[in-house]
SERO-4910 file (N, C-alpha, C, O; in steps of 0.05 Angstrom, whole numbers):
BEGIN
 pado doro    nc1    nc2    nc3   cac1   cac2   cac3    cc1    cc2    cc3    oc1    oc2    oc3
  Unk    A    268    558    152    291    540    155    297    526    128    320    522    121
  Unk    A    278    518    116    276    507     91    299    520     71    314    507     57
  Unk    A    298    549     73    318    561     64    342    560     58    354    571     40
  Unk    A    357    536     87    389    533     81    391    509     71    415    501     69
  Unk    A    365    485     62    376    462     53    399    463     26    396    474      4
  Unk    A    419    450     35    427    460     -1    453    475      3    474    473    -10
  Unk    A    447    493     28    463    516     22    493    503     41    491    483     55
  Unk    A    519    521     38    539    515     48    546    532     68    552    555     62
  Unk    A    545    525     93    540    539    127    569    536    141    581    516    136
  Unk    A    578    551    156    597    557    179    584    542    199    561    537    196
  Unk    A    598    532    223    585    515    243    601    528    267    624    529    258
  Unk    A    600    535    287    611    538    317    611    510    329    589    500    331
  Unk    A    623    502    333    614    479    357    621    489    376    641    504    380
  Unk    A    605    482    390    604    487    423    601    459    443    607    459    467
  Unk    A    588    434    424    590    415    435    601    393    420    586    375    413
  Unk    A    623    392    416    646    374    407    639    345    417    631    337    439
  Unk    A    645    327    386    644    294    397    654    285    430    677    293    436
  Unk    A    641    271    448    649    268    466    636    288    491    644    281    513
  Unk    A    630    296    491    621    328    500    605    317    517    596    295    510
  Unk    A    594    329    544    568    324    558    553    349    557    563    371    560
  Unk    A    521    344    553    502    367    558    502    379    578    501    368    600
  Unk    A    501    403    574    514    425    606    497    424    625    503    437    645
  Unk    A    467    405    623    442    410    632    440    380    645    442    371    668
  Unk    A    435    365    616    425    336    626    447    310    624    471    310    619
  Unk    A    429    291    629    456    278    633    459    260    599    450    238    594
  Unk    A    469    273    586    463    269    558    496    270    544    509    287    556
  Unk    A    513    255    518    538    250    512    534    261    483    514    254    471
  Unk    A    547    274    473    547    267    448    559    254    424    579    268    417
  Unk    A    558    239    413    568    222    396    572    228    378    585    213    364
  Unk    A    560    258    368    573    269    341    578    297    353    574    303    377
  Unk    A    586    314    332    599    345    331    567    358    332    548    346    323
  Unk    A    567    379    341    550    392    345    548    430    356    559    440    376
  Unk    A    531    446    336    545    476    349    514    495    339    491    492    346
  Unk    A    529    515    318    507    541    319    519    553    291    542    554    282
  Unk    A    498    561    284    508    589    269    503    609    272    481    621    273
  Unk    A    537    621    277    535    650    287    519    670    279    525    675    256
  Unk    A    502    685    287    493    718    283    464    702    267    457    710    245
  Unk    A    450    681    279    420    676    261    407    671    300    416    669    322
  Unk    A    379    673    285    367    668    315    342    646    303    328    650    283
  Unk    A    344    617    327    320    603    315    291    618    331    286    641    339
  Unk    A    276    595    331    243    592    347    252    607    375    245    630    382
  Unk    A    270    589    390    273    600    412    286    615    419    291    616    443
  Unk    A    296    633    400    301    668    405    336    661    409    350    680    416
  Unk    A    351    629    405    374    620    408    386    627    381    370    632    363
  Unk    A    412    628    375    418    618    339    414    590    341    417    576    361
  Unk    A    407    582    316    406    563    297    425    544    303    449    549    301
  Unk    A    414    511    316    433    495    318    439    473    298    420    466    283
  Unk    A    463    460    295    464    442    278    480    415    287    499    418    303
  Unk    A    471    388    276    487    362    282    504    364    255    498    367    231
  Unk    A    532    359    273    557    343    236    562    319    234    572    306    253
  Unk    A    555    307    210    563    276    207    585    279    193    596    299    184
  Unk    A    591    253    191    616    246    182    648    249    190    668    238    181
  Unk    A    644    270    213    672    282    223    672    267    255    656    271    274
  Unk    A    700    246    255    698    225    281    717    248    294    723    237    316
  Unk    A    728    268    294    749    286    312    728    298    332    704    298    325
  Unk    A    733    307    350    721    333    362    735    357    344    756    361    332
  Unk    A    713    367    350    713    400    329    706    428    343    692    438    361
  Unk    A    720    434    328    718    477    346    698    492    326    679    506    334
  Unk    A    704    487    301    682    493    277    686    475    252    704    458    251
  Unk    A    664    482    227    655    468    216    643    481    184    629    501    184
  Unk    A    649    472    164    644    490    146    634    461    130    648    441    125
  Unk    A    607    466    124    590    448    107    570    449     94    564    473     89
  Unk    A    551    429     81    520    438     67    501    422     80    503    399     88
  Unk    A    482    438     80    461    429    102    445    408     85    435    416     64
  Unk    A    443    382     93    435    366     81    411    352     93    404    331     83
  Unk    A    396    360    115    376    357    125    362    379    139    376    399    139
  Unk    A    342    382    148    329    394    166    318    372    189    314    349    181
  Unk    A    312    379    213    297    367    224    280    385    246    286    398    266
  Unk    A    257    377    233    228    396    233    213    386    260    194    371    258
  Unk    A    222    393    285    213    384    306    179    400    311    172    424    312
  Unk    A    164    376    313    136    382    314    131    388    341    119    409    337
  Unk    A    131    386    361    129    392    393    147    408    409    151    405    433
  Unk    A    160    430    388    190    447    403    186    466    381    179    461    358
  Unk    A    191    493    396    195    515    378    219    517    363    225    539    356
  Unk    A    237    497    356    265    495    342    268    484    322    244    483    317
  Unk    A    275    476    308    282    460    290    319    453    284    335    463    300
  Unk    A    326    442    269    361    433    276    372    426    251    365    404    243
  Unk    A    386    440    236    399    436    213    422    408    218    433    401    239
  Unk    A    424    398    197    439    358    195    456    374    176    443    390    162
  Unk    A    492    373    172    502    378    157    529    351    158    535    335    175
  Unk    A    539    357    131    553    340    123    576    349    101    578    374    101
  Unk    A    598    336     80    613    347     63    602    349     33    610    360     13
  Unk    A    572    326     41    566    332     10    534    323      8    529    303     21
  Unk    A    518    333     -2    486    326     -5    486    298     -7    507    285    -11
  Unk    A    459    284     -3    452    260     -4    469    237     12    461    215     16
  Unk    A    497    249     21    512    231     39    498    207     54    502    183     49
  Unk    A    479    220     77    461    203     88    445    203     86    437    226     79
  Unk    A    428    185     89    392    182     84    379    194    106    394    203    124
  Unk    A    350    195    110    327    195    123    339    183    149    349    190    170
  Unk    A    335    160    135    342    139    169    379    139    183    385    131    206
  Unk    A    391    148    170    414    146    174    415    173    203    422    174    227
  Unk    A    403    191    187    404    218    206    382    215    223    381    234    240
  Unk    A    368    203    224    349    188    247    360    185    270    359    195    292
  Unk    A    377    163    254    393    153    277    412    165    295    414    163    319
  Unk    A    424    177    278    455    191    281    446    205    300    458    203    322
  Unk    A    425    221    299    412    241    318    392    234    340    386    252    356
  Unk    A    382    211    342    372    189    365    371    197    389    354    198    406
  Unk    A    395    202    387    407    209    423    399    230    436    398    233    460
  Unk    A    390    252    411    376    275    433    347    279    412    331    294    424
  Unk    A    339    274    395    319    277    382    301    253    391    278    260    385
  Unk    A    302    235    398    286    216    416    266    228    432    243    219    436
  Unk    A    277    251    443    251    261    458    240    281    444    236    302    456
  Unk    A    233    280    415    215    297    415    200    284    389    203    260    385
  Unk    A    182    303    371    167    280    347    169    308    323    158    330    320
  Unk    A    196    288    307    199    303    285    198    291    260    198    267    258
  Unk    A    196    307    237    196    307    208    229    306    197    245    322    206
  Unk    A    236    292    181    261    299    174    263    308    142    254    292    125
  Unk    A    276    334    131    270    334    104    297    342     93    314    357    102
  Unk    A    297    324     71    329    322     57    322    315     33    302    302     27
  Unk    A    343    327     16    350    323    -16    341    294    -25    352    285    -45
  Unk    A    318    275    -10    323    252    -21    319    238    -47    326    215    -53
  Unk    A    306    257    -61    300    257    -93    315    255   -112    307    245   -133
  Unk    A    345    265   -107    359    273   -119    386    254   -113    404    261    -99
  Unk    A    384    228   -127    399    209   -123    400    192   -139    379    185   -150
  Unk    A    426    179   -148    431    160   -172    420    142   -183    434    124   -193
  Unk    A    383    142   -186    368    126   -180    350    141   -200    354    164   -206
  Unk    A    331    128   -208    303    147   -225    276    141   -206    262    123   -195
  Unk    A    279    161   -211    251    175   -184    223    164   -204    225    157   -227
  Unk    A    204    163   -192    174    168   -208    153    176   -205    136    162   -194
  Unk    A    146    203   -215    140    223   -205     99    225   -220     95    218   -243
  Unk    A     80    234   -204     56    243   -220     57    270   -221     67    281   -201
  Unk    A     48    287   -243     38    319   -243     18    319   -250     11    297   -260
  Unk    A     -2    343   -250    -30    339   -246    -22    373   -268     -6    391   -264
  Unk    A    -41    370   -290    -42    387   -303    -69    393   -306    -89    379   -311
  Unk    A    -66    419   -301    -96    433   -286   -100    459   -306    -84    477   -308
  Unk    A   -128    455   -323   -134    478   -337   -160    491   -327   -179    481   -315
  Unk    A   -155    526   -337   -174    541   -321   -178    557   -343   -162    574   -348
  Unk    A   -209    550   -363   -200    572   -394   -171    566   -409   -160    545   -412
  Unk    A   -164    587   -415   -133    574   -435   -109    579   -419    -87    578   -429
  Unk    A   -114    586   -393    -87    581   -370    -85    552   -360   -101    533   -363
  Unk    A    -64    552   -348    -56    519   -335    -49    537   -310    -47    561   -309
  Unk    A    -46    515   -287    -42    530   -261    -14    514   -250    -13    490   -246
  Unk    A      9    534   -246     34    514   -247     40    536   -209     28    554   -197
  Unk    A     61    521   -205     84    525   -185    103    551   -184    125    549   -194
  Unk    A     98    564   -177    123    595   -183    150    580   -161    146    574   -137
  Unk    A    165    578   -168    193    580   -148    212    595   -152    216    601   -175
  Unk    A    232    609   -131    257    623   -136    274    604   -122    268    597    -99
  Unk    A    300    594   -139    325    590   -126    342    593   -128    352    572   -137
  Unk    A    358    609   -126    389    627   -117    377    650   -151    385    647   -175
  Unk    A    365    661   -144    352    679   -164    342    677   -197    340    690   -218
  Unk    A    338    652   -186    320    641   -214    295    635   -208    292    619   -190
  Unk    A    272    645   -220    247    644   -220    236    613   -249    238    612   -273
  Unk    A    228    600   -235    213    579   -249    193    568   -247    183    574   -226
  Unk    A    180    553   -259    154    546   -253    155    510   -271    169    504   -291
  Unk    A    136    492   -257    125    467   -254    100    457   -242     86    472   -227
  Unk    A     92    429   -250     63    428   -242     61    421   -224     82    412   -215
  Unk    A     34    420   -202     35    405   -175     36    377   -181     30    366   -202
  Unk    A     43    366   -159     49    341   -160     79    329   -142     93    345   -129
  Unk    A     83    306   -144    115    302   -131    111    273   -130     89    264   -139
  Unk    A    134    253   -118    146    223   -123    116    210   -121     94    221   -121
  Unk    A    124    184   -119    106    154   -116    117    147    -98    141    146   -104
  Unk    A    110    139    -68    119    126    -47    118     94    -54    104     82    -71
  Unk    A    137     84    -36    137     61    -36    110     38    -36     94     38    -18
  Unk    A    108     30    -45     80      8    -56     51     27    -59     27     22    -58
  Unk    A     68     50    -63     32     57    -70     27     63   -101     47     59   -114
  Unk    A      6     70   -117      2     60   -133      1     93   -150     -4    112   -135
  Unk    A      5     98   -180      1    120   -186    -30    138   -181    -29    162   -187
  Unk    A    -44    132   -176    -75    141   -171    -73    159   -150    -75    184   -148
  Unk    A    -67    128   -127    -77    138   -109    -52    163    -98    -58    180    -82
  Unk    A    -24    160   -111     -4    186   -103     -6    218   -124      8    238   -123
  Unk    A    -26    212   -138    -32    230   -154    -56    250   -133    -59    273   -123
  Unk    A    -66    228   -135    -94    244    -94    -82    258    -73    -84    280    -64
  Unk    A    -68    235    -67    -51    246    -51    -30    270    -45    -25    281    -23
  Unk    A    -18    278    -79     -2    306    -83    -19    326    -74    -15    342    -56
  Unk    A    -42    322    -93    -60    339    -92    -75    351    -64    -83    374    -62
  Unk    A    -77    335    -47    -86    337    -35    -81    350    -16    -98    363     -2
  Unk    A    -46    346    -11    -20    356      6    -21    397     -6    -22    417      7
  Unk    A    -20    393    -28     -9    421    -43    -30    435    -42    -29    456    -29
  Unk    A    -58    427    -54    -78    449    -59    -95    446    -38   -107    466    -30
  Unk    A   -103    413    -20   -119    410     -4   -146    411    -12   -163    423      1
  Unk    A   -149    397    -36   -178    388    -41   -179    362    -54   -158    348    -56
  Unk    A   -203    353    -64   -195    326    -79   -201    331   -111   -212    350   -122
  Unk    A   -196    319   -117   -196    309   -151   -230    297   -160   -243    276   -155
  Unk    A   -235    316   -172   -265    302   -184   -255    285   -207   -259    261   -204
  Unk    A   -245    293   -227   -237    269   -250   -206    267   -253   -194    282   -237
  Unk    A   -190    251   -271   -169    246   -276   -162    229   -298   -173    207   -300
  Unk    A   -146    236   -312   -138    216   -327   -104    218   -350    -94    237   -361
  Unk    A    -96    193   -350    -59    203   -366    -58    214   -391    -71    211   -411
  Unk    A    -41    227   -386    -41    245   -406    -14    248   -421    -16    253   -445
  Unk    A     12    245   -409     37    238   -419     55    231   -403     55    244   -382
  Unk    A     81    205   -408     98    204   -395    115    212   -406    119    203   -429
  Unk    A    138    239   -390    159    243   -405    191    234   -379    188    233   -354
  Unk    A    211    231   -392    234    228   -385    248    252   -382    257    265   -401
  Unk    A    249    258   -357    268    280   -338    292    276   -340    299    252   -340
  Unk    A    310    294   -341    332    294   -332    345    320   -323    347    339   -339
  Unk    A    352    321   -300    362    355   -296    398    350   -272    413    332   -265
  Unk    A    394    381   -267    414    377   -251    419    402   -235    424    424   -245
  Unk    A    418    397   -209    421    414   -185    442    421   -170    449    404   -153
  Unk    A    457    442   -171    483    445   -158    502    418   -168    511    404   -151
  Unk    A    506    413   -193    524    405   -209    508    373   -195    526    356   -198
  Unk    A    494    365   -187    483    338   -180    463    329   -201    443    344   -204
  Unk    A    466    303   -216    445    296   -240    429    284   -227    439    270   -209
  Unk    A    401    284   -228    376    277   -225    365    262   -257    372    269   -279
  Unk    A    348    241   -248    331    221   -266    307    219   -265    304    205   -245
  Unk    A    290    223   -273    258    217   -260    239    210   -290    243    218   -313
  Unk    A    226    197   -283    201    198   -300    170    203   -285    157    195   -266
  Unk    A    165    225   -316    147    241   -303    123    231   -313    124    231   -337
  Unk    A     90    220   -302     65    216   -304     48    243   -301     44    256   -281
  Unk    A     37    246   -331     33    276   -326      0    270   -334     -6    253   -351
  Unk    A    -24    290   -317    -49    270   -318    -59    296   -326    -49    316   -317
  Unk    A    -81    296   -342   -104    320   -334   -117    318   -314   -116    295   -305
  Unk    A   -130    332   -300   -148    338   -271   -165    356   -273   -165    376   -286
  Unk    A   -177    350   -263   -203    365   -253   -204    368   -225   -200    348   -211
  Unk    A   -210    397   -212   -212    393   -182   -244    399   -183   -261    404   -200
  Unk    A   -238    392   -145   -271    402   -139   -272    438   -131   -292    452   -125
  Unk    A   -250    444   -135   -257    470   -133   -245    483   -165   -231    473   -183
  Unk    A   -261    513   -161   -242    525   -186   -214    543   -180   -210    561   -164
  Unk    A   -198    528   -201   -164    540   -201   -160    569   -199   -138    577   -192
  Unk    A   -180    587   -204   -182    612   -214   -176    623   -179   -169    647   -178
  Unk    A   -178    607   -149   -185    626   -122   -153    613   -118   -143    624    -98
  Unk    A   -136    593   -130   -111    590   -120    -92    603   -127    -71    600   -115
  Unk    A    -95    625   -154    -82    643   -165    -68    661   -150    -80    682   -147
  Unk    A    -42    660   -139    -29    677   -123    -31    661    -96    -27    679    -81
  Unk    A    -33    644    -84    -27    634    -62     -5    613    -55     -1    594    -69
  Unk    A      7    618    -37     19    607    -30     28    576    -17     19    575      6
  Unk    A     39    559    -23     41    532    -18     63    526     -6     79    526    -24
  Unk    A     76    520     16     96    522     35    105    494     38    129    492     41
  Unk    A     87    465     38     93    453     45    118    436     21    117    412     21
  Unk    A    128    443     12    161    424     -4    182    438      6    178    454     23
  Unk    A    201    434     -2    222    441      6    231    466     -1    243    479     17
  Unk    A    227    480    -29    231    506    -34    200    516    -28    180    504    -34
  Unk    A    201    544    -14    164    563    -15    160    561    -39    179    557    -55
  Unk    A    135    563    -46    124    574    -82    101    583    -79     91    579    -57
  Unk    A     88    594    -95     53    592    -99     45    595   -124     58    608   -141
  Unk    A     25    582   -130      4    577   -139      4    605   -165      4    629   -159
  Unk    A      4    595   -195     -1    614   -212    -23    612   -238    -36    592   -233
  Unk    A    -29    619   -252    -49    612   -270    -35    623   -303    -45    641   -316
  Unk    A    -17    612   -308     -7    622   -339     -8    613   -363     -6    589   -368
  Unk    A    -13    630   -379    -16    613   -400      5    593   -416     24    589   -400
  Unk    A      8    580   -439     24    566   -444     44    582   -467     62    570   -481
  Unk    A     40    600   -468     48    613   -494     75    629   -473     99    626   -480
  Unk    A     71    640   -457     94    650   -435    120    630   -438    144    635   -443
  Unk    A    107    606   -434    142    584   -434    140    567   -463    150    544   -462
  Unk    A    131    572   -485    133    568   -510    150    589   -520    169    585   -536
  Unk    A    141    619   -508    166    639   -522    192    637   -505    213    647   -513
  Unk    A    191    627   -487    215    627   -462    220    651   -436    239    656   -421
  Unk    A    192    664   -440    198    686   -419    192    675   -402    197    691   -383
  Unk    A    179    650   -391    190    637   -363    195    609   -366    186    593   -382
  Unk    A    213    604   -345    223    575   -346    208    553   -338    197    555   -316
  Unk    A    206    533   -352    189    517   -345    202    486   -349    214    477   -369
  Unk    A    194    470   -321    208    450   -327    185    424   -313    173    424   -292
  Unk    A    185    403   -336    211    388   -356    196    405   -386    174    405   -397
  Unk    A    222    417   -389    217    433   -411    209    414   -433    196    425   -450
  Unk    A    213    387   -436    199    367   -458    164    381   -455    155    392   -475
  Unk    A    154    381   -440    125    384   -435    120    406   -452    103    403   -470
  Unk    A    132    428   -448    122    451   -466    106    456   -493     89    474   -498
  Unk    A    114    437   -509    108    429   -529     76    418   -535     63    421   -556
  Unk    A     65    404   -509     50    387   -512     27    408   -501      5    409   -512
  Unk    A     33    428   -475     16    449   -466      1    461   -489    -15    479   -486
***
């Protein structure tokens, strides 16, 4: 599912603002439908909630700006809207309340990527004269970056540096320490992003050499796990970002 965040989707509605559930005794307060010719968990197509549109609707042409990753249901439910980052986390919480109340989900959306500077740890991991980075493809670009991702709210760079780690490779950190901060700047589907990046050396408790080719599922784009040297994105035969870093590899 992870697959259509981002992307720009057709919608059926079938259950139009106003609408009652054909089952329970349930209203809906926003637009709501399917996309045609996909099949989710439950062998149904693919359903989706629309914000922002107060009409009842027959269909719907938008970008999926959430997921919501229902942990206790074989489904999950694409959140679409006219433009990324529209609503937040909690906004689409809400919005969707009314029938996601009964169940216990995850919600995942572009929220990184907002007029704001993010602050990010990476954990730069050497194995001999390889470093062990991130493989990703998006809309057929292959790139690569270090593990790692944001600083939550009041927590501290340490302990969210443990924490990345811990999420992505699932071990802990025997040593650590900073190693450079650089200034990000990029841009995603014509959207500018800001971040500053805390970039640490690491040490794990395991060796990098058995994560070589595996796979890591949990962010938002799939990737896995690679072991390359630095001389690959010094000549530019792969992309590597925040390309400031390169230099310092």
């Amino acid at each position: 599912m992870n697959k259509y965040l981002g992307q720009t989707v057709k919608i059926k509605i079938d259950r139009p603002l106003g609408s009652k559930h054909p089952k329970y005794d349930l209203f809906y307060p926003i637009n709501y439908g399917y996309i045609e010719g996909t099949i989710a968990g439950d062998g149904e197509e693919i359903d989706a909630y629309i914000l922002g549109e107060f009409e009842p609707l027959s269909e719907y042409e938008g970008k999926v700006i959430g997921i919501i990753n229902r942990k206790n249901d074989n489904e999950d439910k694409l959140v679409l809207a006219k433009e990324l980052n529209s609503y937040s986390k909690e906004q689409i919480q809400a919005l969707t309340e009314f029938q996601e109340r009964f169940f216990e989900s995850d919600i995942i959306t572009f929220d990184y990527i907002k007029k704001s500077i993010r602050n990010t740890v990476k954990a730069l991991i050497k194995s001999e004269d390889k470093i062990l980075v991130l493989e990703e493809v998006c809309k057929d670009e292959t790139y690569y970056h270090l593990p790692g991702g944001g600083i939550e709210f009041l927590e501290n760079n340490d302990d969210a540096l443990k924490r990345e780690i811990n999420e992505e490779i699932g071990c802990e950190i025997v040593d650590f320490s900073l190693f450079k901060t650089l200034t990000n700047m990029f841009e995603i589907d014509g959207m500018k992003a800001h971040e500053i990046v805390q970039i640490y050396n690491v040490e794990l408790e395991i060796n990098p050499k058995i994560l070589d080719g595996k796979a890591m599922t949990g962010d938002i784009v799939e990737s896995k796990f690679k072991l390359v040297h630095p001389d690959e994105f010094k000549s530019k035969n792969k992309v590597f970002h925040p390309e400031k870093l390169i230099e310092y590899l």
